[in-house]
N, C-alpha and C positions, 0 to 999 in steps of 0.2 A: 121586940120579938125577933127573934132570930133566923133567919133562914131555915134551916138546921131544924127547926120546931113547928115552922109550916110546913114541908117537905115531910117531917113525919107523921103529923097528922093528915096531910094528904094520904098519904102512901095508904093509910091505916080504910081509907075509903076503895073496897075492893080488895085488901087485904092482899098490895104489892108492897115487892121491896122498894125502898127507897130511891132507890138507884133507877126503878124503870117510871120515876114522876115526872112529865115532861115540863117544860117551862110554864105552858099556858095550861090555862083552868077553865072549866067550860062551866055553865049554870049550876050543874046538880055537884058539882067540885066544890064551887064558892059554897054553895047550901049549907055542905056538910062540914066544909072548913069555920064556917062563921058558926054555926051550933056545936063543932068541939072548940073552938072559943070561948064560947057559953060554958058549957061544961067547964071546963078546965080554969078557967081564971073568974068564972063568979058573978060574971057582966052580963048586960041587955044588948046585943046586938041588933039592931033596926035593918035588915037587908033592902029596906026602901031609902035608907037613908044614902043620899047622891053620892057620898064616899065611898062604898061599899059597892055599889055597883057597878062603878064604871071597874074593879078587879079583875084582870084575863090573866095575867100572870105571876107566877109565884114571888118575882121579883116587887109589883105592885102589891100583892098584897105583904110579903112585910113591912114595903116602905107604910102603905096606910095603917095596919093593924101595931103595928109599932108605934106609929105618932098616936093614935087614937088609945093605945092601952098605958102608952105611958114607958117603954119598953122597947131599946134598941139592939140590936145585936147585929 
């Protein structure tokens, strides 16, 4: 998963450009990032699951959502 693809699907929470997603991601961020996950590639995301939560920044979550979907960028 690419940088590039969490930073859009962020953005798309609040309906900002790209450009103003800061690095870190707060609770209702990660929420919305793991259920367009969901949506988009087809998968069960578990948000209790201990990988997932420790996520604060966009940088961590591609690195976990990339190991866990199978998909690096």
């Amino acid at each position: 998963m690419s940088r590039d693809e969490v930073v859009a699907m962020l953005a798309s929470f609040g309906s900002r450009p790209v450009d103003a997603v800061p690095e870190t991601i707060d609770s209702m961020e990660l929420a919305w990032l793991l259920h367009q996950v969901e949506q988009r590639y087809g998968v069960r995301v578990d948000p209790d699951d201990g990988g997932y939560a420790g996520i604060s920044t966009v940088s961590e979550a591609v690195d976990v959502l990339g190991t866990r979907l199978g998909r690096s960028g």
